[in-house]
HTML snippet that shows the backbone in 3Dmol.js (N, CA, C, O; Angstrom):
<script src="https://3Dmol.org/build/3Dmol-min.js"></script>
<div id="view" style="width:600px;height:400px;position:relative"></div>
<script>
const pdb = `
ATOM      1  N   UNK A   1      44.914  41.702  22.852  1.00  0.00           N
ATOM      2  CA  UNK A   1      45.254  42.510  23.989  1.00  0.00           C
ATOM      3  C   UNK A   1      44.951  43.988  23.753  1.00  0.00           C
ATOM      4  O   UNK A   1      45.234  44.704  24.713  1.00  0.00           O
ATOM      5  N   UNK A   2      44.370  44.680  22.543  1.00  0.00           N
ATOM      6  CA  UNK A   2      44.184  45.676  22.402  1.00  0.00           C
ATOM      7  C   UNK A   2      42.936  46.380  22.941  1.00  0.00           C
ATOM      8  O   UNK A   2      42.679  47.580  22.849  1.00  0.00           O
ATOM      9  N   UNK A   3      42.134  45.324  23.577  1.00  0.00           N
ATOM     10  CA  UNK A   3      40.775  45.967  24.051  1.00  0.00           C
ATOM     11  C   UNK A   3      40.745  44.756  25.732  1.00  0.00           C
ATOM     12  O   UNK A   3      40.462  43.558  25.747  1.00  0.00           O
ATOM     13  N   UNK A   4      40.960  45.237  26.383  1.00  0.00           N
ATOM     14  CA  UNK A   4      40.594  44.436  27.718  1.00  0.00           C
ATOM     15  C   UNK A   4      39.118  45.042  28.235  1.00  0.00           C
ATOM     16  O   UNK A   4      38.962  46.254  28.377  1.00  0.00           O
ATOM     17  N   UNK A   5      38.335  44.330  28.432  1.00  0.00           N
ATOM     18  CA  UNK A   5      36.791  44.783  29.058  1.00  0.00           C
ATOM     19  C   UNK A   5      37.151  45.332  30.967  1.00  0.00           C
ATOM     20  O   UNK A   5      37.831  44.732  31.801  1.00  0.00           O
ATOM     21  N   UNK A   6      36.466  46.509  31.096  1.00  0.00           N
ATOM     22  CA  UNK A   6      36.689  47.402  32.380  1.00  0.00           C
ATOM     23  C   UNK A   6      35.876  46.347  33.344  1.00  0.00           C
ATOM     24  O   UNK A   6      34.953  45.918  32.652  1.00  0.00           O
ATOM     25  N   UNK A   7      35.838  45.863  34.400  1.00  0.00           N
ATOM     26  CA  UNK A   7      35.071  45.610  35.331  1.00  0.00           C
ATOM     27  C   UNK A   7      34.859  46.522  36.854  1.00  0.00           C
ATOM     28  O   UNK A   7      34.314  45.937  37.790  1.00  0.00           O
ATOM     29  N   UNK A   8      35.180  47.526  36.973  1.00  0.00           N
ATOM     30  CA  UNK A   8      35.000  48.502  37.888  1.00  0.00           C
ATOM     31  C   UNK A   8      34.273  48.593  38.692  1.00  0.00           C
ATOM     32  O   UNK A   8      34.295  48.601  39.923  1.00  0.00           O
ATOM     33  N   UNK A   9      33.201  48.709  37.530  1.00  0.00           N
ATOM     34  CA  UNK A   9      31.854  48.379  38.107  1.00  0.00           C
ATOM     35  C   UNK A   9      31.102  47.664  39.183  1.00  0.00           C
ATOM     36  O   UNK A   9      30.445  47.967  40.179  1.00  0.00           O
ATOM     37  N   UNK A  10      31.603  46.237  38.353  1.00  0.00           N
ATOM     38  CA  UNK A  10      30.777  45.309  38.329  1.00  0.00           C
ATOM     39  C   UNK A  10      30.976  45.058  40.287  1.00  0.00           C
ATOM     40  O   UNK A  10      30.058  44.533  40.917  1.00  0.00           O
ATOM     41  N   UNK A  11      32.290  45.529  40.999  1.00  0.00           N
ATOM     42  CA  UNK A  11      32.257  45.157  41.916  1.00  0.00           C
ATOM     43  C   UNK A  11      31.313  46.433  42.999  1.00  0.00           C
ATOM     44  O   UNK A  11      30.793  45.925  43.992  1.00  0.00           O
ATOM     45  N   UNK A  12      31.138  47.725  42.855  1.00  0.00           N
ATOM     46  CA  UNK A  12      30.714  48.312  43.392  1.00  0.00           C
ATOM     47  C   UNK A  12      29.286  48.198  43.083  1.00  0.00           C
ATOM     48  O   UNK A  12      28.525  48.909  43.739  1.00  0.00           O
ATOM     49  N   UNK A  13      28.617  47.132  41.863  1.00  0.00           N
ATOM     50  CA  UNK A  13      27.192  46.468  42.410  1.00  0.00           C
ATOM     51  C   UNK A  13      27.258  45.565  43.290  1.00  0.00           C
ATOM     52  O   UNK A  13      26.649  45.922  44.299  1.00  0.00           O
ATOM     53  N   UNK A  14      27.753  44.469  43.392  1.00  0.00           N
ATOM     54  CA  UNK A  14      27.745  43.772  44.185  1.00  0.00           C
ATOM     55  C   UNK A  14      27.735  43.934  45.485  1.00  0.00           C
ATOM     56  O   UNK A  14      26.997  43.260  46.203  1.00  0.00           O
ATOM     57  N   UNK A  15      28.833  45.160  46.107  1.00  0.00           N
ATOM     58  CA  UNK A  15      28.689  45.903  47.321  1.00  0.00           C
ATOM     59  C   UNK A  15      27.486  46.517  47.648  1.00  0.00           C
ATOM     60  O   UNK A  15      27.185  46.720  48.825  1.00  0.00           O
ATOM     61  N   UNK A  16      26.588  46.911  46.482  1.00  0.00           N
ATOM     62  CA  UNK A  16      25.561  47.406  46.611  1.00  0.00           C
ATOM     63  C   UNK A  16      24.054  46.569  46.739  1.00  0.00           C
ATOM     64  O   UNK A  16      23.132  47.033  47.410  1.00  0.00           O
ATOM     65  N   UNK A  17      23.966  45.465  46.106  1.00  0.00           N
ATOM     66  CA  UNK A  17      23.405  43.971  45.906  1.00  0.00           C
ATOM     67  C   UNK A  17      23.490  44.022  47.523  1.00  0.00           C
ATOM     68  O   UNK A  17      22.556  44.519  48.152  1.00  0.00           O
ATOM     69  N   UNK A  18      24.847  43.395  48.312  1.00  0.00           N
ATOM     70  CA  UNK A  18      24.983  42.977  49.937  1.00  0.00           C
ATOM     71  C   UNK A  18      24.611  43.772  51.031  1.00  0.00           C
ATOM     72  O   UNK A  18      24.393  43.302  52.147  1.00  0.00           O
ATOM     73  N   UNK A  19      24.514  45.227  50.683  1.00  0.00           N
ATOM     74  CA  UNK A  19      24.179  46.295  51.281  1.00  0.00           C
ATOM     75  C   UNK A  19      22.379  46.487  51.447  1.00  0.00           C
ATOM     76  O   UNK A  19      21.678  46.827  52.401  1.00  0.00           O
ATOM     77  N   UNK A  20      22.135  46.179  50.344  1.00  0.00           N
ATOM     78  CA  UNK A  20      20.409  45.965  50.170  1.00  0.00           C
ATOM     79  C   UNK A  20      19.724  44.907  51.166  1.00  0.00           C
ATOM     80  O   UNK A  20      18.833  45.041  52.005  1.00  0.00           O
ATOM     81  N   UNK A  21      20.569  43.679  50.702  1.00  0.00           N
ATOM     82  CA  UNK A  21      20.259  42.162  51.599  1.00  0.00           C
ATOM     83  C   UNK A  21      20.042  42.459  53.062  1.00  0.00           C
ATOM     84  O   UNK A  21      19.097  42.139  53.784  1.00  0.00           O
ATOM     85  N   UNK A  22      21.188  43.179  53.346  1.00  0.00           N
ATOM     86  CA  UNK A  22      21.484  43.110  55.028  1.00  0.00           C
ATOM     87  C   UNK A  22      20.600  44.797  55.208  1.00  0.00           C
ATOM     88  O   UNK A  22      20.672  45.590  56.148  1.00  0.00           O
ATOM     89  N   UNK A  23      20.249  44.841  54.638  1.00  0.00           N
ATOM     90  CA  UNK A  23      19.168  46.185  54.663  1.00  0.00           C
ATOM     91  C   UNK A  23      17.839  45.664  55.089  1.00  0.00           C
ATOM     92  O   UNK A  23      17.432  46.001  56.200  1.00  0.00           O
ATOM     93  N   UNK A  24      17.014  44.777  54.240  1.00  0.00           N
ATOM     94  CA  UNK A  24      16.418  44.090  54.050  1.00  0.00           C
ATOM     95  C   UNK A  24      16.064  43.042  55.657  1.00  0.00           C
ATOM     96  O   UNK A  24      15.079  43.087  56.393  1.00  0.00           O
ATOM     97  N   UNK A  25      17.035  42.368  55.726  1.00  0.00           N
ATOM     98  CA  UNK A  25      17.344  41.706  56.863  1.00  0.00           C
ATOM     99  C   UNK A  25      17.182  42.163  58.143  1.00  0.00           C
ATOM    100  O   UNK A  25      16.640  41.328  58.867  1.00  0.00           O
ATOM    101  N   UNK A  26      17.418  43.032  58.590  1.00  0.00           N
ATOM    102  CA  UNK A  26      17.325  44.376  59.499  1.00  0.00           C
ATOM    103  C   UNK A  26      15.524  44.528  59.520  1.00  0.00           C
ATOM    104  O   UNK A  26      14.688  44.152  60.342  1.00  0.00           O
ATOM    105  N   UNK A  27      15.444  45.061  58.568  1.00  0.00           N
ATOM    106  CA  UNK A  27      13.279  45.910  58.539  1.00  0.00           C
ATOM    107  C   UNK A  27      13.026  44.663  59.072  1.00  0.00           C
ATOM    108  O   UNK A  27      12.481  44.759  60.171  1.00  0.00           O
ATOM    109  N   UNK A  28      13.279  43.160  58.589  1.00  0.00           N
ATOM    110  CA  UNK A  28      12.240  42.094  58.758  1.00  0.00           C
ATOM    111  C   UNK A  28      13.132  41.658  60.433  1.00  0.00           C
ATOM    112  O   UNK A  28      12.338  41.453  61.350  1.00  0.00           O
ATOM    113  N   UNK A  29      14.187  41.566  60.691  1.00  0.00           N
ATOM    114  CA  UNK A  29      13.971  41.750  62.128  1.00  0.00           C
ATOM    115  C   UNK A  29      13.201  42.825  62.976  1.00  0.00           C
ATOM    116  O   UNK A  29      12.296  42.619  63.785  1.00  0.00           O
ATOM    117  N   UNK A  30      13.842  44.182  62.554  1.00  0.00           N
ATOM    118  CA  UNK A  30      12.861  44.836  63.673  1.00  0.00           C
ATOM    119  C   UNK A  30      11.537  45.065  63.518  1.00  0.00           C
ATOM    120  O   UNK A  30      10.891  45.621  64.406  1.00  0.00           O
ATOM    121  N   UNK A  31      10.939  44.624  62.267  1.00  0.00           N
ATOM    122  CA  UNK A  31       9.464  44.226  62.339  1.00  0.00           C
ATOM    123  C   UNK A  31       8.697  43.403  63.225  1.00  0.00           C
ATOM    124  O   UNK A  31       7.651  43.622  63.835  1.00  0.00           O
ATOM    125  N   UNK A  32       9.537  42.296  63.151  1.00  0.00           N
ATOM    126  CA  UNK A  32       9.115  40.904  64.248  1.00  0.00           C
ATOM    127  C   UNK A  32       9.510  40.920  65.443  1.00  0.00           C
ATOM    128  O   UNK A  32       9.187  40.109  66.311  1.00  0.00           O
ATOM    129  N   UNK A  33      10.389  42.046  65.587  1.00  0.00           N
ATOM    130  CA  UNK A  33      10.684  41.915  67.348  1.00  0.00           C
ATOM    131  C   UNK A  33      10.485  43.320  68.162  1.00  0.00           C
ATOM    132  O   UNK A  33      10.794  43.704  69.290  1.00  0.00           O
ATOM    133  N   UNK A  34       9.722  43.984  66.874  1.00  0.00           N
ATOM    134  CA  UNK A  34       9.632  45.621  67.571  1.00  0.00           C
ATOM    135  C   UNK A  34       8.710  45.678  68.414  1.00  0.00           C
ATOM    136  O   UNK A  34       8.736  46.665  69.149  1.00  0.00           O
ATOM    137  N   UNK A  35       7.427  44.521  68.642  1.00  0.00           N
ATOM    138  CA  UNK A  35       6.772  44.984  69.654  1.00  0.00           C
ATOM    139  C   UNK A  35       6.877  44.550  70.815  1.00  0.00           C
ATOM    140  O   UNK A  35       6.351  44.963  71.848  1.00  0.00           O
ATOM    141  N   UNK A  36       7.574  43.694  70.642  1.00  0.00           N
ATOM    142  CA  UNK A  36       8.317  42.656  72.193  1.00  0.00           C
ATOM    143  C   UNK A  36       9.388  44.073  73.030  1.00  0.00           C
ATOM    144  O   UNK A  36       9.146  44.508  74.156  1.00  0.00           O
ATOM    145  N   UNK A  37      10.520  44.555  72.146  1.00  0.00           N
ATOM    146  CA  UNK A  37      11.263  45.238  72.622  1.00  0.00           C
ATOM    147  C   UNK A  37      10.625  46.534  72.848  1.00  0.00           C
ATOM    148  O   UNK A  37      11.298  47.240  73.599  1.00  0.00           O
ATOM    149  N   UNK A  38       9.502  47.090  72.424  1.00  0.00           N
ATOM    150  CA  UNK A  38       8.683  48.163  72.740  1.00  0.00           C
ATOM    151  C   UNK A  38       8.224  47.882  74.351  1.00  0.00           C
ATOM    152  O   UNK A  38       8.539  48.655  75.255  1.00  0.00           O
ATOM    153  N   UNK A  39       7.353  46.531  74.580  1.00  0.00           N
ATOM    154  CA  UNK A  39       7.190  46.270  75.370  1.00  0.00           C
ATOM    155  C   UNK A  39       8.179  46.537  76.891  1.00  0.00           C
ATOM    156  O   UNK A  39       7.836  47.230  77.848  1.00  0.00           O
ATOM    157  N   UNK A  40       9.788  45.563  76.703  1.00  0.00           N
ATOM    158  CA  UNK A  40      10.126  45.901  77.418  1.00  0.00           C
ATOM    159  C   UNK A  40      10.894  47.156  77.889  1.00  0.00           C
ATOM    160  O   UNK A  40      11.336  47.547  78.970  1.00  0.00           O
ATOM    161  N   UNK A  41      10.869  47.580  76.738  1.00  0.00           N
ATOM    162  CA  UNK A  41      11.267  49.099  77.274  1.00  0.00           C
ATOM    163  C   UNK A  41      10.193  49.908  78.233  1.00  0.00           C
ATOM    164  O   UNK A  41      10.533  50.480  79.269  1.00  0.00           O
ATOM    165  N   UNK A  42       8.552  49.856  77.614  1.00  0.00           N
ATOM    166  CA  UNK A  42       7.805  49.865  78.518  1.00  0.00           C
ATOM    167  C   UNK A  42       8.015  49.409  79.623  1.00  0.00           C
ATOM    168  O   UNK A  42       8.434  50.329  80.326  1.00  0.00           O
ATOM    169  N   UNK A  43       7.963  48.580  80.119  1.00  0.00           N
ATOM    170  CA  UNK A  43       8.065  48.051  81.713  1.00  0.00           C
ATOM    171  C   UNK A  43       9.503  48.545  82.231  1.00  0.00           C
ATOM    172  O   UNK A  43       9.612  48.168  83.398  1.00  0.00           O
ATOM    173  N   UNK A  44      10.673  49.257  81.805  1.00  0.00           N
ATOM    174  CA  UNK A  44      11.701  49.700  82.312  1.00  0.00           C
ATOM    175  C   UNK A  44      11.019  50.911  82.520  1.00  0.00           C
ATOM    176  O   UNK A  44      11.102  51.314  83.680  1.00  0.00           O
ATOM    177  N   UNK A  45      10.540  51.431  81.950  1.00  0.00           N
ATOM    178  CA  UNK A  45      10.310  53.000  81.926  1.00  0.00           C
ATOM    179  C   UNK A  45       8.718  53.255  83.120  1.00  0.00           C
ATOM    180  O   UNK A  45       8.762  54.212  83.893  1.00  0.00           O
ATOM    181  N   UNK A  46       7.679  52.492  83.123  1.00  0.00           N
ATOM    182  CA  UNK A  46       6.812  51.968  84.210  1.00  0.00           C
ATOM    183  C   UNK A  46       7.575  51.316  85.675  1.00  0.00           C
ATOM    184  O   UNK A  46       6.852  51.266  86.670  1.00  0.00           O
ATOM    185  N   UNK A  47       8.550  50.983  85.760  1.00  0.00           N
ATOM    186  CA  UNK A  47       9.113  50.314  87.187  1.00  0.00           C
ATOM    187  C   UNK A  47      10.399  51.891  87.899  1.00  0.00           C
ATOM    188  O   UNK A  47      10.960  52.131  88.969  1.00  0.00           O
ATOM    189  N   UNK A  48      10.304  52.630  86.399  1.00  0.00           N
ATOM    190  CA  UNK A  48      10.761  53.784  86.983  1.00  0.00           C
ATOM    191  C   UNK A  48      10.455  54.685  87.795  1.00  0.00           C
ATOM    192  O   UNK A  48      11.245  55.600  88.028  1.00  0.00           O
TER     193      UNK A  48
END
`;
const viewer = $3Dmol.createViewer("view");
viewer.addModel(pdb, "pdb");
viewer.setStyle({}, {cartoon: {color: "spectrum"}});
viewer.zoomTo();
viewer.render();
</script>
């Protein structure tokens, strides 16, 4: 009991690990749907 190992850390990678993912997740949606929603914003902004 004279030495317990710190884990402090280890959880504010992990927050950082899930933060990346759903980072990640995001670019590759609005990659694949940015020109569809470009589009219809076009035609809102043309019917104006």
């Amino acid at each position: 009991m004279l030495y317990m190992p710190r884990e402090e850390g280890q959880g504010l990678v992990e927050y950082a690990l899930i933060l990346v993912l759903v980072a990640v997740v995001v670019i590759v949606i609005l990659a694949l749907l940015g020109p569809s929603i470009g589009a219809v914003f076009s035609n809102i902004i043309r019917n104006i």
